[in-house]
C-alpha positions, 0 to 999 in steps of 0.5 A: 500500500503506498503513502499518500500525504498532502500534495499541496505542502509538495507542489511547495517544495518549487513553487516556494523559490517560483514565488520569491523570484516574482516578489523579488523581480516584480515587487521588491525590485521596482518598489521597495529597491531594498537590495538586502530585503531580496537576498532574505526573501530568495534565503526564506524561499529555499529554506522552505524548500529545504525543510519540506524536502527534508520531511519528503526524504523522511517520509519515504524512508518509512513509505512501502517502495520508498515512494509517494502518491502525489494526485496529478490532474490534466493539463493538455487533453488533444482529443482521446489520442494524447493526454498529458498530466501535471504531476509529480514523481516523488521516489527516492531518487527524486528525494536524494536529489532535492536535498542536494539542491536545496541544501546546496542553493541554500548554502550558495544564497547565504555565502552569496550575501557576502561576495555579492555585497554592494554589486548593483545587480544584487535583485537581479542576482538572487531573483534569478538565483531563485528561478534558476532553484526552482527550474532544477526543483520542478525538473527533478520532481515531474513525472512526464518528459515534455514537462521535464523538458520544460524545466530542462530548457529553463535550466539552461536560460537561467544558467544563461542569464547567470553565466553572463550576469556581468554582460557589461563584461565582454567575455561574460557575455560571450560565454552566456551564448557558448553555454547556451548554443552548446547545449542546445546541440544536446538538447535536439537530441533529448527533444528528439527522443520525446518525440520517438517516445511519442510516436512509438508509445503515445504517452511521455509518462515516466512510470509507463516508460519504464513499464514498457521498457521492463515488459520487453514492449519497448524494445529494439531500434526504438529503445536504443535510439531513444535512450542515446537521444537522451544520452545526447541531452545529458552530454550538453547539459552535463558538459561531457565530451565532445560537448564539454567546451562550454563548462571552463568558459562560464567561470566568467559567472559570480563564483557561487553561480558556479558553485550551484552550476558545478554541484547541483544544479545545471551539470547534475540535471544531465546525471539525473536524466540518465538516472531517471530514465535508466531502466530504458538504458538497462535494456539496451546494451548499446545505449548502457555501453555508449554511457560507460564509455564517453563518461570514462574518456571524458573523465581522463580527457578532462584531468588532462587539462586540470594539470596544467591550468592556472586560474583557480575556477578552470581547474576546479571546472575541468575537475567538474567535467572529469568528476561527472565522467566519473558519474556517467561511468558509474551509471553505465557499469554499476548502475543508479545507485552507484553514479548518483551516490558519487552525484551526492558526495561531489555536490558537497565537496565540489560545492565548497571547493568553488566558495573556497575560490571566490574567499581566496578571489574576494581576498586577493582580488585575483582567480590566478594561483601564479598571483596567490601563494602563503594564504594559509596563514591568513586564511585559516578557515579557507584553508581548512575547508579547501583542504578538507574538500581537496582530500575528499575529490582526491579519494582519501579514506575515509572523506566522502568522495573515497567511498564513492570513487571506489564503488565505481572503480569496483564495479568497472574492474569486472564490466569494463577493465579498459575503462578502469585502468582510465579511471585508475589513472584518472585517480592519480591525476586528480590527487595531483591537480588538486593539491597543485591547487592547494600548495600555489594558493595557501603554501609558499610566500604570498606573490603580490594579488591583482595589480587592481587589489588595494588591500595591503595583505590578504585577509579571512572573509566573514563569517556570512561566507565562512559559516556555509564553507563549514558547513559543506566540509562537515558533509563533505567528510560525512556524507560518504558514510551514509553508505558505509553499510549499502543504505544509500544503495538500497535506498535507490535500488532495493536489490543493488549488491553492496560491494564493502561493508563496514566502515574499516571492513572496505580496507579488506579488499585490496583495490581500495588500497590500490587507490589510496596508494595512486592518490597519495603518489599524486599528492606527494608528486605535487608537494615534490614540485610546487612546495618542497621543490625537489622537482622543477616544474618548469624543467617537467614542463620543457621535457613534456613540452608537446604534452603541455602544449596540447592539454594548455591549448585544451586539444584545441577544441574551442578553435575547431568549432568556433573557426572550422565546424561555425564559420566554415563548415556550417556558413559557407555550407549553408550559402553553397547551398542557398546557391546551389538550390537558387541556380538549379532549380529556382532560377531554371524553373521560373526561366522555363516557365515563362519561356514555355508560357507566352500567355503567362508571360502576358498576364504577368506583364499586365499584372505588373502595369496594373501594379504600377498604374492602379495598386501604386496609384491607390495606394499613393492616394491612400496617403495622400489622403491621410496626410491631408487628413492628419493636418486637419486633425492636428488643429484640433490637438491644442492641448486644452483638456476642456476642447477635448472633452468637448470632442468626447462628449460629441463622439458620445453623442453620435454613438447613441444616436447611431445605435438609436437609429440602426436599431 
């Protein structure tokens, strides 16, 4: 028997954020111009939310199948062919994924009050923060795939507007448009699967898809073309290669933008998609397979490029997309509860490496580590919470993202042993570009700042920007151990086989040992090179030169698709074509045509001398007339209100009588 509870106090959970965006943008905003009173009200929203999805989790913990009955009523009705309903899907993954954007939005929101203080957008800022809430809320929650497509396209348009917050600046705004236009090539993909759903099945209820597919109804080339469609969505929105290139270029955001970007919102949509729609992937060994693979080439292809970045926010955005490879790769060997486990632990820690950033950038006025350096001293806070999160993406027993990394590494050494030894080095890298993070930014002798800094030394943020960066470390270390025992795993799927068990018991197999020892090898290369200096980084960088080279210029991607594939591929292929089209076929069309048709050819030649002497002539008239008109009429604008109201009462007047008269 399934559990059934107020639905009104659910629908809540993203109408609460909907409605503080339209207080703020509609009320706050042009009224009462309180910057501050915004960043409360946008707070309260998503405080809510979390609070109400905080007694959702609760609730299906105790709730036969973990799930919820919310009622749903219909919202387009196309004859008795197509019915869509407006309702929601509250299981447990809807769960796990609430918790992790509201807890993670309401962290950013409070952080934000901080470093947003004083910016002139600051309504703007947090009314979009809160529509942007509340687009990942309603995504993660509908139970239909047009309305999830919905709240999908919103997603993208708040990260657009987000992204290119600072559109005064030149390279925000182009980002905006990068992210935007990348993510659409995604997005046809997933707008085509609805519409194979469509056609082959007649509904886009979640549930009855998920019937279909596990029934064997839904099956073959349909099935396989559907769920790569999908698959295609999630690679725009989730950043995964080839469409990755849009994700380091939106650092030109507010750093907390990329704080909710990067763990909860806008990247973790396309995980979720796969997640949501697995059971369609489960049976389809090619779509599963395709999944595996681009997310563990996608993984190292992006660890590549951490290695060798300077800004801080790149670094930490390639660690994003090598860290989402992680996930996809999960999902495709180990299935949802292992992919979205690794979702749960990296929103925290990568959450609260990207505040770490912007407390460093707020510090010293720079996101350039060659510029930073000695911050641990004066940054104690910042340090610790950085610190606390660079062991936990590293991989180090017994943070958060140790358990996490190695239930994915498990379950790929025995499905896909090629893509373990990638994710096995992916380990290594990983350890090494992080700590290359820590060493520059907090070890060493401070190195000047921005030239645009006037503080005379660095400095600890407050405590508004403090306070969630600690809260975020606690998880950070904790979280992992909500599956320590397989909970988390069988929360998400009843049957899924834990593979450790116990808290110390996962140190008895050796592969956790394995990884443990190629983290800590890339932690002690990168104190070797840039603390200890045992090692010349720039002597490394001379010997793996043609390495260096290709991974700075990230495989120059950005220059095969602005350059060859936007302005040469696609434009001149475009006009080629209008030519091409306009001189076989238009051109030679009409020229026979006349050629062949005398008689057509003279009513044509008349149809033009009458457009000349009589359509011409009218229409000419026509103005004329008018004109004459508009200098009479304009006497009579003397701007004396008692002439016009003269003119009113006449016009009243003529009315009545008129209508008295025809009746």
């Amino acid at each position: 028997m399934e559990t059934v509870i107020p639905n009104e106090l659910v629908w809540l959970i993203f109408l609460l954020p909907i409605l503080s965006f339209a207080v703020i943008a509609l009320f706050v905003r042009p009224f009462l111009n309180n910057p501050r009173l915004s960043g409360y009200i946008s707070i309260s929203a998503i405080f809510g939310s979390f609070i109400l999805s905080t007694w959702v989790l609760i609730s299906l913990l105790s709730a036969p199948g973990h799930e919820l009955v919310i009622p749903d009523f219909n919202w387009l009705v196309i004859d008795s062919a197509i019915n869509i309903h407006l309702g929601l899907m509250i299981d447990s993954l809807t769960a796990v994924m609430l918790i992790v954007v509201t807890l993670v939005s309401l962290m950013v929101q409070l952080y934000s009050q901080g470093y947003m203080k004083g910016d002139p957008g600051y309504h703007r800022y947090y009314a979009l923060l809160s529509l942007f809430t509340a687009s990942m809320l309603g995504l993660v929650m509908v139970d239909n795939l047009l309305l999830m497509f919905v709240f999908w396209e919103m997603v993208g348009l708040c990260s657009y507007l987000l992204i290119g917050f600072w559109f005064h600046r030149p390279a925000a705004a182009n980002a905006a448009k990068k992210a935007f236009i990348v993510t659409r090539i995604g997005d046809f993909g997933f707008l085509g699967a609805i519409l194979l759903l469509l056609s082959q099945t007649g509904t886009l209820d979640i549930a009855q898809l998920h019937s279909l597919a596990l029934a064997g109804v839904l099956t073959g080339t349909v099935l396989t073309w559907a769920a790569i469609g999908i698959f295609l969505g999630a690679i725009g929105k989730s950043a995964q290669f080839p469409l990755h290139v849009w994700l380091p270029d939106a650092m030109e955001g507010p750093t907390p933008v990329s704080a909710l970007i990067h763990a909860a919102t806008m990247v973790a949509a396309g995980v979720f998609l796969v997640a949501r729609m697995f059971p369609l992937f489960e049976h389809s060994e090619v779509a599963l397979l395709t999944v595996a693979i681009i997310g563990g080439l996608t993984a190292i292809f992006a660890a590549t490029m951490g290695l060798v970045m300077t800004d801080i926010k790149r670094v930490l955005a390639y660690s994003t997309i090598s860290q989402l490879g992680y996930m996809m790769l999960g999902l495709g060997v180990g299935g949802i509860a292992i992919g979205i486990f690794h979702l749960f632990n990296h929103a925290f820690f990568k959450a609260l490496l990207f505040l770490g950033a912007g407390s460093v950038s707020h510090a010293t006025g720079t996101f350039d580590m060659r510029q930073m350096g000695g911050l641990r001293k004066v940054m104690p806070w910042t340090y610790a919470t950085f610190l606390i999160a660079s062991l936990s993406i590293a991989g180090i027993w017994p943070l958060a993202g140790f358990w996490s990394k190695d239930e994915i590494l498990a379950s790929s050494i025995n499905n896909q042993p090629i893509l373990f030894y990638l994710a096995m080095v992916t380990v290594f890298m990983t350890a090494f570009y992080m700590f290359r993070v820590v060493f520059l930014t907090f070890g060493g002798q401070y190195r000047g700042g921005s030239p645009a800094n006037h503080s005379p030394r660095p400095h600890e943020s407050p405590s508004v920007m403090i306070t969630p960066m600690v809260v975020l470390a606690v998880l950070a270390v904790g979280s992992g151990w909500f599956n320590v025992t397989g909970g988390f795993s069988r929360f998400l799927e009843p049957s899924e086989t834990h593979v450790f068990q116990g808290f110390f018991g996962i140190l008895a197999h050796p592969l956790p040992w394995v990884s443990l020892i190629l983290a800590g090898a890339g932690i002690l290369l990168a104190y070797a090179i840039y603390s200890a200096r045992w090692l010349s980084a720039e002597r490394i960088g001379r010997l793996f030169e043609p390495f260096y080279v290709v991974f700075s210029n990230k495989y120059w991607f950005d220059e095969l698709y602005e350059n060859i594939i936007a302005r040469i591929v696609l434009l001149k292929g475009l006009f080629a074509g209008i030519k091409l089209f306009d001189s076989r076929f238009i051109d030679r069309g009409i020229n026979a045509f006349f050629i062949e048709n005398l008689v057509v050819r003279r009513f044509f030649s008349g149809l033009k001398s009458f457009d000349n002497r009589g359509i011409d002539g009218a229409v000419n008239g026509v103005a004329d007339t008018t004109v004459a008109t508009g200098r009479v009429l304009r006497i009579a604008q003397t701007g004396q209100l008692q002439l016009y109201g003269m003119f009113i009462i006449l016009g009243i007047l003529a009315i009545s009588l008129a209508l008295i008269f025809f009746s």
